[in-house]
N, CA and C of each residue as an Amber inpcrd file, in Angstrom:
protein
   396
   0.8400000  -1.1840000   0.0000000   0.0000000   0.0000000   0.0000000
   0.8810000   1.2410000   0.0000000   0.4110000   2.1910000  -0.7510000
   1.3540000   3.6810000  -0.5600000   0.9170000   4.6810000  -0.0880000
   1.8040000   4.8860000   1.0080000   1.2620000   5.8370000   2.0360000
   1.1800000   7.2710000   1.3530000   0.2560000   7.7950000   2.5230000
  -0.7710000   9.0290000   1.4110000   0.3170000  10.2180000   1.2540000
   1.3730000  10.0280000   1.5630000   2.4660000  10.9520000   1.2630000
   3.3220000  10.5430000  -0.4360000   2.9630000   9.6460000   0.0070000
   3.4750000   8.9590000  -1.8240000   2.2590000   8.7150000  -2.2260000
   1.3880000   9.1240000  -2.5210000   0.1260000   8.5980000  -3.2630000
   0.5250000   9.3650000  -4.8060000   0.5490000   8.6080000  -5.6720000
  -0.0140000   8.9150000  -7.3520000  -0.5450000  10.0510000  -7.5130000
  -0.4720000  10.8010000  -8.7310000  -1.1480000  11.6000000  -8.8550000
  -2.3210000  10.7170000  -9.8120000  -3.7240000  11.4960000  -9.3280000
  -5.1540000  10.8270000  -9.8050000  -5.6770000  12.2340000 -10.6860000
  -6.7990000  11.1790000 -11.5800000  -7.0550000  12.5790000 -12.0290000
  -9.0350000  11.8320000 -12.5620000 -10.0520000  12.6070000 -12.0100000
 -11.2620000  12.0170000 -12.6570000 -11.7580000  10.8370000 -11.1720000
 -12.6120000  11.5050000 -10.3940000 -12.6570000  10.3060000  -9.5970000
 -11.9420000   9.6900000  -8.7230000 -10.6950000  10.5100000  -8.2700000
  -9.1610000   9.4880000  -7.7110000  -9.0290000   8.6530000  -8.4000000
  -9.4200000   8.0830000  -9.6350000  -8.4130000   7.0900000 -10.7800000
  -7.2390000   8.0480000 -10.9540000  -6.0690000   6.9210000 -10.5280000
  -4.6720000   6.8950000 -10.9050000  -4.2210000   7.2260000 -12.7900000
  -3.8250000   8.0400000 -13.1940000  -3.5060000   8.1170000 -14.8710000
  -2.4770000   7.6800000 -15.0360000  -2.3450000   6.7780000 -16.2100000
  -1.4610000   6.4370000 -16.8450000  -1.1740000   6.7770000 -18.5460000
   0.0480000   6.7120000 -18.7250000   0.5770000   6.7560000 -20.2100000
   0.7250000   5.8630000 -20.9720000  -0.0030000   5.5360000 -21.8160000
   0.8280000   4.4480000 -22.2380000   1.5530000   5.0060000 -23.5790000
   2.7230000   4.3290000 -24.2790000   3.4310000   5.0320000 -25.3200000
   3.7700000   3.9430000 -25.7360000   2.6930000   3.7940000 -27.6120000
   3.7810000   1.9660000 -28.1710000   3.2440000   2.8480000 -29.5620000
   3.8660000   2.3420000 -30.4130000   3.4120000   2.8140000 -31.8050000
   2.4870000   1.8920000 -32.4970000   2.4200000   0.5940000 -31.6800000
   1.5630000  -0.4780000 -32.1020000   0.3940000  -0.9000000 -31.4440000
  -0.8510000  -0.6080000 -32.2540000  -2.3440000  -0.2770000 -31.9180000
  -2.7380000  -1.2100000 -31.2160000  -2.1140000  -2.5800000 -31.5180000
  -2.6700000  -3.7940000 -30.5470000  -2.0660000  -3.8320000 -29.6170000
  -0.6550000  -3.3190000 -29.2780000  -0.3570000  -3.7260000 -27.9610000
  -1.1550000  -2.4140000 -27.4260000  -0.8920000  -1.0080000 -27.6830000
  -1.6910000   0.0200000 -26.7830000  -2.9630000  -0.3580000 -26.9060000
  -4.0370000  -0.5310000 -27.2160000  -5.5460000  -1.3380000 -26.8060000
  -5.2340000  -2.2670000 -25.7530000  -4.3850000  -3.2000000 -25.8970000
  -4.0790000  -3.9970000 -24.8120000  -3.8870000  -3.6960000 -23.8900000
  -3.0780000  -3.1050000 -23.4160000  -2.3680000  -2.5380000 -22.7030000
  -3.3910000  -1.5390000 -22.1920000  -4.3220000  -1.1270000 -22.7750000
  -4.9670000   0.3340000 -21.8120000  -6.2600000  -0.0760000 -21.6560000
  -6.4180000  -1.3020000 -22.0960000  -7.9550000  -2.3800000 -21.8070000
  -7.7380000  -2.8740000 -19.9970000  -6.3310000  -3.7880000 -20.2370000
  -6.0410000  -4.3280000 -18.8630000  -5.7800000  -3.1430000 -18.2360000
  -5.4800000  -1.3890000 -18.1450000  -5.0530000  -0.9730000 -16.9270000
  -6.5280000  -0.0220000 -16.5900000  -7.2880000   0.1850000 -17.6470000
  -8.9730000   0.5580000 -17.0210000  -9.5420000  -0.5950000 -16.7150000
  -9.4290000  -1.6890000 -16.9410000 -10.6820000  -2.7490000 -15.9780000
  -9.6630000  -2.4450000 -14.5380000  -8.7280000  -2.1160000 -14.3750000
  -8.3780000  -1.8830000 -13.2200000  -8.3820000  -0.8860000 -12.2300000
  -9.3030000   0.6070000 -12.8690000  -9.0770000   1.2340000 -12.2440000
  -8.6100000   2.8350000 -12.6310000  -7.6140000   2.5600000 -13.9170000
  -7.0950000   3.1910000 -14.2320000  -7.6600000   4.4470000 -15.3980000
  -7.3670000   5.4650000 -15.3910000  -7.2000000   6.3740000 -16.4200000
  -6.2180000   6.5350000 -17.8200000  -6.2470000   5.8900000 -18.4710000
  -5.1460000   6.0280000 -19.8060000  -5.3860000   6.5540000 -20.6970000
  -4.1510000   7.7580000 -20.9260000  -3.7340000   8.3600000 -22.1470000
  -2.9730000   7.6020000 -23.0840000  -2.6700000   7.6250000 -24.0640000
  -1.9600000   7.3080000 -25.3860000  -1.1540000   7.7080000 -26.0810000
   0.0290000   7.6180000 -26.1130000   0.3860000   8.3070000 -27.2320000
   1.3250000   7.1240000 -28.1290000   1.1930000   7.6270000 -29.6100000
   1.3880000   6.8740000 -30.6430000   2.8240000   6.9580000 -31.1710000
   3.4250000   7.8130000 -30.8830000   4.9330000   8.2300000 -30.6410000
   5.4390000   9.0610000 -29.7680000   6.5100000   8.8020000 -29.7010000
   7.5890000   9.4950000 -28.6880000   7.7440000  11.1190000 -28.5990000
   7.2300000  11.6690000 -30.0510000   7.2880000  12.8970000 -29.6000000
   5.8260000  13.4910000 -29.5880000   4.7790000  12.5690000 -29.7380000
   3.5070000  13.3190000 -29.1740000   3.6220000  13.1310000 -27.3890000
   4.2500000  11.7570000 -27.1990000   4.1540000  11.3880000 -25.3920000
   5.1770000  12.6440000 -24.7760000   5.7870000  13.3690000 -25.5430000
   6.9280000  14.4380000 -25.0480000   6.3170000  15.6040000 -24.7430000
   4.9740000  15.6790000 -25.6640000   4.3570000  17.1200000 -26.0770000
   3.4450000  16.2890000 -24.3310000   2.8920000  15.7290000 -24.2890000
   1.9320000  15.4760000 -23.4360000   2.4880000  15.4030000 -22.0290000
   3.5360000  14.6270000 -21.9460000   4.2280000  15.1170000 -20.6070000
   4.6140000  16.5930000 -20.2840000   4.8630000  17.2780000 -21.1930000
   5.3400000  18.7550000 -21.0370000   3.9180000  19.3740000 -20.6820000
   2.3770000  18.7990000 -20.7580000   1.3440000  19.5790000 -21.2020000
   0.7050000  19.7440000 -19.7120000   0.9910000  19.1320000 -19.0520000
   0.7760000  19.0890000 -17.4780000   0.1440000  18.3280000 -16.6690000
  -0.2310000  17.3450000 -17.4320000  -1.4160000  16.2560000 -16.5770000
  -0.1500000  15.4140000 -16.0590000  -0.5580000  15.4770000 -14.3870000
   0.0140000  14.5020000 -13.3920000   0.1540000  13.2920000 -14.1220000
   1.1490000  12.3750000 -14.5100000   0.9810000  10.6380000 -14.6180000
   1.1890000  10.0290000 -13.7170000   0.6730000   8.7580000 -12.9750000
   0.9460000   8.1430000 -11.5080000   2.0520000   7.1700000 -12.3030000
   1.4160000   6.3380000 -13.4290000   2.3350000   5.4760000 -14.2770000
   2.6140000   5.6310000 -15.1050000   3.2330000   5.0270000 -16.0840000
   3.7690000   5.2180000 -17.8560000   4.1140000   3.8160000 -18.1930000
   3.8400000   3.4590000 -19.3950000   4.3540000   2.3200000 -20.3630000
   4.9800000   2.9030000 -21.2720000   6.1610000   2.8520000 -21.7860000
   6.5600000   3.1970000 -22.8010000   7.9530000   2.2810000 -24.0550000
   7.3550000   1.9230000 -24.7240000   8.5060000   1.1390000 -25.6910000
   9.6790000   1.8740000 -26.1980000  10.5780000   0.9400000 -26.8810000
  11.7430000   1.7740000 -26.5810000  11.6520000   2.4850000 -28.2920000
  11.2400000   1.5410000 -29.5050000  11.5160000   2.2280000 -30.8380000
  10.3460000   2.5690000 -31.2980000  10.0180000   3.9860000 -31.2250000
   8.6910000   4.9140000 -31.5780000   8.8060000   6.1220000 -32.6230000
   8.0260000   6.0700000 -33.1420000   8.3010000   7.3950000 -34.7590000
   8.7480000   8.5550000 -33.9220000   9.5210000   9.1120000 -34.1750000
  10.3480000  10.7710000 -33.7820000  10.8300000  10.2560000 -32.9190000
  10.4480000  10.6690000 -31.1780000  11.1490000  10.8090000 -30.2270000
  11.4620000   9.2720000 -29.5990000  12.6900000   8.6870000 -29.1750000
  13.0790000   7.2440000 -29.0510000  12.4930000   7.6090000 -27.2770000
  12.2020000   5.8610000 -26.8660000  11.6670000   5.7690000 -25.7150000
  12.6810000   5.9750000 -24.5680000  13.5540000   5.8120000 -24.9220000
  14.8280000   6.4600000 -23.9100000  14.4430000   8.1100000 -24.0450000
  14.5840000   8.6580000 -24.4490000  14.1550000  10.3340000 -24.8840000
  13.0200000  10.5650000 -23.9300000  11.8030000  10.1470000 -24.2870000
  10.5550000   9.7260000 -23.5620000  10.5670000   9.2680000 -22.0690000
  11.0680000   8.4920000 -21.5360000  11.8260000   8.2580000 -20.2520000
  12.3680000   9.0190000 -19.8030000  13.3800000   9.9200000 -20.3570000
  14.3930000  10.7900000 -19.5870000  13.0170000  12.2040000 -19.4860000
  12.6420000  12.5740000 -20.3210000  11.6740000  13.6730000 -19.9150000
  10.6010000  13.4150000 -18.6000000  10.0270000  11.7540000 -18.8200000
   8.9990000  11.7030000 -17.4380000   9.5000000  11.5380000 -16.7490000
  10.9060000  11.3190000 -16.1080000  11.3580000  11.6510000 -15.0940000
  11.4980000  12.9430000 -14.3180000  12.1350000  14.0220000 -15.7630000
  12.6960000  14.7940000 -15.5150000  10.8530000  15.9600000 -14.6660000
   9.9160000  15.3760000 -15.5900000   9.1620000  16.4550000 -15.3960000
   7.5400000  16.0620000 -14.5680000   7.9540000  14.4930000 -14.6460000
   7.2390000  13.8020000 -13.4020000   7.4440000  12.8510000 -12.4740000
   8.8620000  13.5130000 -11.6890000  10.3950000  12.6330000 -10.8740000
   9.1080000  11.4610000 -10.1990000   7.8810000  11.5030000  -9.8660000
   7.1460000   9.8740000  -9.0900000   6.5960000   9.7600000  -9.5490000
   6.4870000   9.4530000 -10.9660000   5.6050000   8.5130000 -12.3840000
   6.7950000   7.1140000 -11.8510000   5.9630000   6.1800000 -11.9210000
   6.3280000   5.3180000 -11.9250000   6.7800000   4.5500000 -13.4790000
   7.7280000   4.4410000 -13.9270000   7.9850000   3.9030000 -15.5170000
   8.0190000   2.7100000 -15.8080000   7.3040000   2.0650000 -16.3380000
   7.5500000   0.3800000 -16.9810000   7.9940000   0.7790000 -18.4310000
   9.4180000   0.1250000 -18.9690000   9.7240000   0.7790000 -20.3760000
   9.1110000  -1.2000000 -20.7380000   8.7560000  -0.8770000 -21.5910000
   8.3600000  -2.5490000 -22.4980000   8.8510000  -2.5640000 -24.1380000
  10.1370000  -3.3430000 -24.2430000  10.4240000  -3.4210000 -25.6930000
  10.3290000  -5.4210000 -25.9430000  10.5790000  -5.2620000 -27.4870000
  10.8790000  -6.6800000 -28.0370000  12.1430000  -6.7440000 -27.6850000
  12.8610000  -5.6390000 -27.6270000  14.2710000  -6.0810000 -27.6720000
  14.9100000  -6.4530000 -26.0730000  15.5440000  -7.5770000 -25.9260000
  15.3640000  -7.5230000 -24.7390000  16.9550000  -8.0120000 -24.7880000
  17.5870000  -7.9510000 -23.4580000  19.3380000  -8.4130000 -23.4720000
  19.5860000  -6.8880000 -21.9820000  20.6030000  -7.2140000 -21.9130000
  20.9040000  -6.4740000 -20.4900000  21.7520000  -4.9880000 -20.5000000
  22.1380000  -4.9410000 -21.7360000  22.5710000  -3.4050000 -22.2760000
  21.1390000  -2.3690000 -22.7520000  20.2770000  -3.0830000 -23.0130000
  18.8410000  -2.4570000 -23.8140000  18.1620000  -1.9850000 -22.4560000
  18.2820000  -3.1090000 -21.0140000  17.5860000  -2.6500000 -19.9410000
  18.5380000  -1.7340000 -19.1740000  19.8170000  -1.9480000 -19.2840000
  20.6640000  -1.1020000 -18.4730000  20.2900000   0.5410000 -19.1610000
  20.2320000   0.9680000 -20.6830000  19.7490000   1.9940000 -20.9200000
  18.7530000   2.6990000 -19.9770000  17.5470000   1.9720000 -20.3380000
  16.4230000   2.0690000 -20.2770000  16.6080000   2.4770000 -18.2810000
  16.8980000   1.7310000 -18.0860000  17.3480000   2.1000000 -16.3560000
  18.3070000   3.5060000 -16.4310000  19.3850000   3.4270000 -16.8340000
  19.8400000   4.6290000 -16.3360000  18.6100000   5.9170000 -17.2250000
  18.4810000   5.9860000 -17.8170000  17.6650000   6.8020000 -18.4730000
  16.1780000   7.1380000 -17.2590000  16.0670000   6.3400000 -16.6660000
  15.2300000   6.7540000 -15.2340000  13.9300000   5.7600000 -15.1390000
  13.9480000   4.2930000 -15.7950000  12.8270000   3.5900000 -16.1650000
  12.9640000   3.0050000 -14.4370000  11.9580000   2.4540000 -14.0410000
  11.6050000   1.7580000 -12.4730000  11.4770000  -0.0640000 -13.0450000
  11.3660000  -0.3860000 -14.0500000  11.2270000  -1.6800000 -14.2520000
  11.2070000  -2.0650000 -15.9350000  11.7320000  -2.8650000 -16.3400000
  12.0470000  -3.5390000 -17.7120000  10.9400000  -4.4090000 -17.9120000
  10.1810000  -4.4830000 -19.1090000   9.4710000  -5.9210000 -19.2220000
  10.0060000  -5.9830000 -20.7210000   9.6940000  -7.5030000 -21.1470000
  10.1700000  -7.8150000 -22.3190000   8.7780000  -8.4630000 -23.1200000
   8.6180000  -7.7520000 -24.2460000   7.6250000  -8.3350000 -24.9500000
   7.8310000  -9.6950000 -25.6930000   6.8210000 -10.7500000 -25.6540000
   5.3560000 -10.0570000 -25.8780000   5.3360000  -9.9880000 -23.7440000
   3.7010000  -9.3560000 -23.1250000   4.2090000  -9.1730000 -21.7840000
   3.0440000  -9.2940000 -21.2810000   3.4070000 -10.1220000 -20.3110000
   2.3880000 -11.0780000 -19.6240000   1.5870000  -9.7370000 -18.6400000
   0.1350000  -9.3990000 -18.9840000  -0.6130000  -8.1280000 -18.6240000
  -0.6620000  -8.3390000 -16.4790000  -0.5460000  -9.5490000 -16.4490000
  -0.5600000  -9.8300000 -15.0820000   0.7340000  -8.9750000 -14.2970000
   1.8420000  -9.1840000 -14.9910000   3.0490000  -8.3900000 -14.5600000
   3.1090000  -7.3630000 -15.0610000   2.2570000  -6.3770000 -15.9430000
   2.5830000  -5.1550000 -16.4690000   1.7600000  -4.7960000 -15.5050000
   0.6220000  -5.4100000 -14.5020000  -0.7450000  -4.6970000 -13.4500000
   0.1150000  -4.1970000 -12.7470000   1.4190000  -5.3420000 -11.9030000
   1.8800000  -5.0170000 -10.8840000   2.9110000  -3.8410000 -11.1560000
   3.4680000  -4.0130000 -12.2630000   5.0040000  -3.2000000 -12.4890000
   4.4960000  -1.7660000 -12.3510000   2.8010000  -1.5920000 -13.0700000
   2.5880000  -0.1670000 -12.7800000   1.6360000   0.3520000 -11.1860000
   1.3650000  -0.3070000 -10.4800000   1.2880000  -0.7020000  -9.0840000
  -0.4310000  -0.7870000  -9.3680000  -1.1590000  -1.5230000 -10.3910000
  -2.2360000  -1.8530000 -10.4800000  -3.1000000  -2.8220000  -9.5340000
  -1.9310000  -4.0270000  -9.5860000  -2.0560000  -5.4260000  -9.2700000
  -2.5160000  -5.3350000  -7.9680000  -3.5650000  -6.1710000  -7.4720000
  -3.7410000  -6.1100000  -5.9280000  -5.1480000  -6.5550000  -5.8720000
């Protein structure tokens, strides 16, 4: 449980918002199907530099999904901004590409957890603190 000093930012109801960021329509449907039956609020974005324009635009995110290879802005790019401009978004980066230099990026770049596609929605609930 997270104490109400760390609580998410909510937006609509106290639903928690999330980002999700994939350039691919079936995984984002997926992906933003499983995190509203849960609860959740999800935005979209279809590349890296609309998810750049939208983090800069001011809506609190509690979570983010974001892949790593997206039209314009790369998901490392995308990562380093929601940190920079929402330091307790919680980040799940989710690529195909998976190996321990791709997650070490993705980590220093400011991600909270790696998943590797394709990605089991049970562990993407928890990674974005859905699960429970």
């Amino acid at each position: 449980m997270i104490p109400a000093d760390d609580a998410p930012p909510s937006a609509g109801e106290g639903k928690p918002v999330v980002l999700v960021v994939d350039d691919d329509d079936d995984v984002a449907r997926v992906f933003t199907r499983a995190l509203e039956r849960h609860g959740m609020v999800v935005h979209c974005a279809r590349s890296g530099t609309e998810a750049v324009a939208m983090i800069h635009g001011g809506q609190p995110f509690a979570a983010a999904v974001v892949d790593l290879i997206l039209p314009g802005t790369g998901g490392l790019d995308v990562v380093k901004a929601l940190r920079a401009h929402h330091p307790g978004c919680r980040i799940v980066a989710v690529t195909g590409l998976g190996g321990a230099v791709v997650e070490q990026a993705f980590r220093s770049a400011g991600a909270d957890r790696f998943l590797t596609k394709p990605v089991d929605l049970t562990v993407l609930l928890e990674a974005v603190g859905a699960a429970g």
